[in-house]
C-alpha positions as a LaTeX table, in Angstrom:
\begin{tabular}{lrrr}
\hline
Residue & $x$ (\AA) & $y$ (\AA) & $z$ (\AA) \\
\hline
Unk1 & $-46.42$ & $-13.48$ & $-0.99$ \\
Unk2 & $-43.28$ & $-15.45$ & $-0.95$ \\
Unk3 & $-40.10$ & $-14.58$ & 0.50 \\
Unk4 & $-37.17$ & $-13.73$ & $-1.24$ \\
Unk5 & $-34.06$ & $-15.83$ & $-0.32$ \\
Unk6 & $-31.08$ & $-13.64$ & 0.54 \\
Unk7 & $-27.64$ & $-15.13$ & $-0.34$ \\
Unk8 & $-25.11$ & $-15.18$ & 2.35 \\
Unk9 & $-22.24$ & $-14.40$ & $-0.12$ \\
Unk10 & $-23.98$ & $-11.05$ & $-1.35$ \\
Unk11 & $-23.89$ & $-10.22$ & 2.27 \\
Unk12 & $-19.94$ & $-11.08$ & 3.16 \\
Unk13 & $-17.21$ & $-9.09$ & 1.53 \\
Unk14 & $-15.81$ & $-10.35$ & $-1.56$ \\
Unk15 & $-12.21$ & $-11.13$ & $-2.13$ \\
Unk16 & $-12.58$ & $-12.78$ & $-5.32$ \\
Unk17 & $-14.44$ & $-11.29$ & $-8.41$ \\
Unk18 & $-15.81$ & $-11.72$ & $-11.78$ \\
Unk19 & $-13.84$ & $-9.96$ & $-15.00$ \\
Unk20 & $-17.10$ & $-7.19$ & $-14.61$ \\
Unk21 & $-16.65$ & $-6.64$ & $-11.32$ \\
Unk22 & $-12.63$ & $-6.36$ & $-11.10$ \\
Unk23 & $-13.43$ & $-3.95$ & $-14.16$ \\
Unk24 & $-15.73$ & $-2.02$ & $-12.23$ \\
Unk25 & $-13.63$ & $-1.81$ & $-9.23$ \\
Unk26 & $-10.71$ & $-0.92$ & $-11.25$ \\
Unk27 & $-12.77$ & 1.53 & $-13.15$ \\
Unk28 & $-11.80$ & 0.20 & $-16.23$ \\
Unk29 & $-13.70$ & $-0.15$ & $-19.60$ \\
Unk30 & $-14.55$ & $-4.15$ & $-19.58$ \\
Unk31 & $-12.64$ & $-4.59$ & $-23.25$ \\
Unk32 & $-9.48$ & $-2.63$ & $-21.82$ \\
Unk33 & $-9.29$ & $-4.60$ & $-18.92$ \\
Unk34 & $-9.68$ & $-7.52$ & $-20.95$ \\
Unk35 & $-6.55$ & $-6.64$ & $-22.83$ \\
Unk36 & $-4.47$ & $-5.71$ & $-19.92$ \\
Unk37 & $-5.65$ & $-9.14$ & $-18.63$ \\
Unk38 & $-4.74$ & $-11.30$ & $-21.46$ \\
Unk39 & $-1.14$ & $-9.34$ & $-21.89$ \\
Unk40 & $-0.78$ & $-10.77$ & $-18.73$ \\
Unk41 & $-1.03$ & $-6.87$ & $-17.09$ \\
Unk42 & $-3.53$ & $-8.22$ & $-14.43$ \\
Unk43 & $-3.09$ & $-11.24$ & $-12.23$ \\
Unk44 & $-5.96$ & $-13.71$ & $-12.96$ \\
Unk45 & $-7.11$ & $-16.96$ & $-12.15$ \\
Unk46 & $-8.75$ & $-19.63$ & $-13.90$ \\
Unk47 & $-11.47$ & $-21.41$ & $-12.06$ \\
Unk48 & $-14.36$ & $-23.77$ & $-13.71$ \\
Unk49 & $-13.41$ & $-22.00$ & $-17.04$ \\
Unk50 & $-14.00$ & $-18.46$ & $-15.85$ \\
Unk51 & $-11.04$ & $-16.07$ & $-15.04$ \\
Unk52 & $-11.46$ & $-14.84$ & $-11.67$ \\
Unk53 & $-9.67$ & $-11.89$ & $-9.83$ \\
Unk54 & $-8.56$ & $-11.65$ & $-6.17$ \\
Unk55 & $-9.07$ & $-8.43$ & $-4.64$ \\
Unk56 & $-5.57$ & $-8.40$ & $-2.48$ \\
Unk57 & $-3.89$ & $-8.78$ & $-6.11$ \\
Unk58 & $-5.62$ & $-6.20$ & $-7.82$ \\
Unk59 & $-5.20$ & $-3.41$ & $-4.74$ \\
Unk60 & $-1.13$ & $-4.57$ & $-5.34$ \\
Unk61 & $-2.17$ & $-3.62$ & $-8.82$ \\
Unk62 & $-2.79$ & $-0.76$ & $-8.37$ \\
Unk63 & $-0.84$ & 0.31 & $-5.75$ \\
Unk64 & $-2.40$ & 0.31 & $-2.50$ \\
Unk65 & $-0.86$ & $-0.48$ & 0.51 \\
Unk66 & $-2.11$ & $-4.03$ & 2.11 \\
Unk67 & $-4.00$ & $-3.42$ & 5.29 \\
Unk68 & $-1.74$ & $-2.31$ & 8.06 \\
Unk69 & 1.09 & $-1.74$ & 5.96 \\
Unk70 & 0.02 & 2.16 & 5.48 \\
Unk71 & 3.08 & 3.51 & 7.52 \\
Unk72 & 6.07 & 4.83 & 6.32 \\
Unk73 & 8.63 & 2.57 & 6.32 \\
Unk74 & 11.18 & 5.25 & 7.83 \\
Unk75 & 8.87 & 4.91 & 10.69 \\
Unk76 & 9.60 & 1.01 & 11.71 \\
Unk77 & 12.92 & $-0.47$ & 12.80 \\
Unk78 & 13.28 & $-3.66$ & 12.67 \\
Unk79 & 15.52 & $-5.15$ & 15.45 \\
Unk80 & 15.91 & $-8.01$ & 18.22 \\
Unk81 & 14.93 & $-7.92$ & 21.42 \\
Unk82 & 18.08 & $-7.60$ & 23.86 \\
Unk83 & 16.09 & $-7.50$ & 27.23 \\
Unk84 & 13.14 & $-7.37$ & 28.97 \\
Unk85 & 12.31 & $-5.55$ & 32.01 \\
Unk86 & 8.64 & $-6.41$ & 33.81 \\
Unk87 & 6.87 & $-4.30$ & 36.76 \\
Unk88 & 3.11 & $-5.20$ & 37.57 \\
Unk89 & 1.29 & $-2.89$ & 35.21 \\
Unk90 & 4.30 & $-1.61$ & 32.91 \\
Unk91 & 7.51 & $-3.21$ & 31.15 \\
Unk92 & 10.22 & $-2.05$ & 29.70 \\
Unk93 & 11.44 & $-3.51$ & 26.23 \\
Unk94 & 15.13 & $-3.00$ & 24.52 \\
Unk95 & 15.47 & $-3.61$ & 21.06 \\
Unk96 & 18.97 & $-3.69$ & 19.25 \\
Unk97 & 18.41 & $-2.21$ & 15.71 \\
Unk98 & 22.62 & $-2.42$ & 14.24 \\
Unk99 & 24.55 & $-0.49$ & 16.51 \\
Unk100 & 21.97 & 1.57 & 18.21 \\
Unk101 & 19.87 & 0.25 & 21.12 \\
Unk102 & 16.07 & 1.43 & 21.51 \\
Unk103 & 14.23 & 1.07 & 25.04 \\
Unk104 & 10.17 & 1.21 & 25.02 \\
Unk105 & 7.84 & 0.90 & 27.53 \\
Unk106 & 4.57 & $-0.22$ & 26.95 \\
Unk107 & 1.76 & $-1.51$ & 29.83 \\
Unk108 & 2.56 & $-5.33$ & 31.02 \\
Unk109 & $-0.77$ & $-6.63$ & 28.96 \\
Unk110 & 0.53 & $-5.17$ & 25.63 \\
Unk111 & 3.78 & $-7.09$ & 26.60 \\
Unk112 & 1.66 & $-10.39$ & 27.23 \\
Unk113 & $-0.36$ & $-10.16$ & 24.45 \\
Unk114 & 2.92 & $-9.62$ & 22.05 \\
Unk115 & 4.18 & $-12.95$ & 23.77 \\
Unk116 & 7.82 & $-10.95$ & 23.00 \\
Unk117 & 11.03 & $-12.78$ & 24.86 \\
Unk118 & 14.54 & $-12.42$ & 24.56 \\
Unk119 & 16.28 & $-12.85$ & 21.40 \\
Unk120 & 12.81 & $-12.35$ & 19.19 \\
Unk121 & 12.57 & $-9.86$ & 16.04 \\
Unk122 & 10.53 & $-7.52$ & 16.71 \\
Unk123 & 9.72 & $-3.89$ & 15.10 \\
Unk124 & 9.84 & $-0.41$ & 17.01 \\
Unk125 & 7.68 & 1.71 & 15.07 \\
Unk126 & 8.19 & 5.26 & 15.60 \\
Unk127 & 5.88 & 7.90 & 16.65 \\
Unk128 & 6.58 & 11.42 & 17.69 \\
Unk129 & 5.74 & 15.14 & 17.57 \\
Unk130 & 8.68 & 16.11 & 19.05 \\
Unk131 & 12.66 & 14.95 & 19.38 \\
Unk132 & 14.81 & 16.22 & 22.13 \\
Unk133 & 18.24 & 16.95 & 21.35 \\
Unk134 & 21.17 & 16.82 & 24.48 \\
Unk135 & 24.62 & 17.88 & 23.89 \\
Unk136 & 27.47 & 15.16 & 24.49 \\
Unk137 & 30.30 & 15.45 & 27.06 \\
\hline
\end{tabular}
């Protein structure tokens, strides 16, 4: 009995698709999404004659975050790093964020692997459970 061939595309995820299956993973009827597509509703491609549909586009569609962008955005600060402050295992990073200075301190590999220096943008992203409060003066 012969062997069926398997297709190494079938087994890698897709980022481009075919009208039926951008319909089908839009979960639209394939004649709507035809009209939203020629009213110009849905990004589309034209490649060898057939409209094609990149995945990335259509999640923007319809409003999904891109991968590692699902964090609130009043969670990240963006900011430039002021200095830098390394120990064998940990460091200690200051970021300046418009008036107000942030310090973290993360393990010396993180720091490595971030290749941060001096003067660099860089993003503090925020995560807590709780917030001390200490009175002034």
């Amino acid at each position: 009995m012969p062997r069926k061939r398997r297709s190494v595309a079938a087994e890698e995820p897709k980022d481009v698709l075919t009208a039926r299956e951008a319909a089908k993973y839009l979960r639209l009827a394939l004649p709507t999404f035809y009209r939203y597509m020629w009213e110009g509703k849905i990004p589309s491609s034209k490649i060898g004659g057939r409209y094609r549909f990149k995945k990335s586009l259509l999640d923007k569609w319809l409003g999904k975050a891109p991968e590692g962008e699902a964090v609130s955005g009043r969670n990240k600060l963006v900011g430039t790093v002021s200095a830098i402050k390394r120990d064998m295992i940990m460091a200690q990073i200051n970021l300046d964020v418009g008036e107000h200075k942030i310090t973290a301190v993360i393990t010396r590999d993180a720091l490595d692997a971030l290749g941060l220096k001096v003067g660099d943008k860089a993003v503090a992203l925020i995560k807590a459970t709780e917030v001390m409060v200490i009175k002034e003066g």
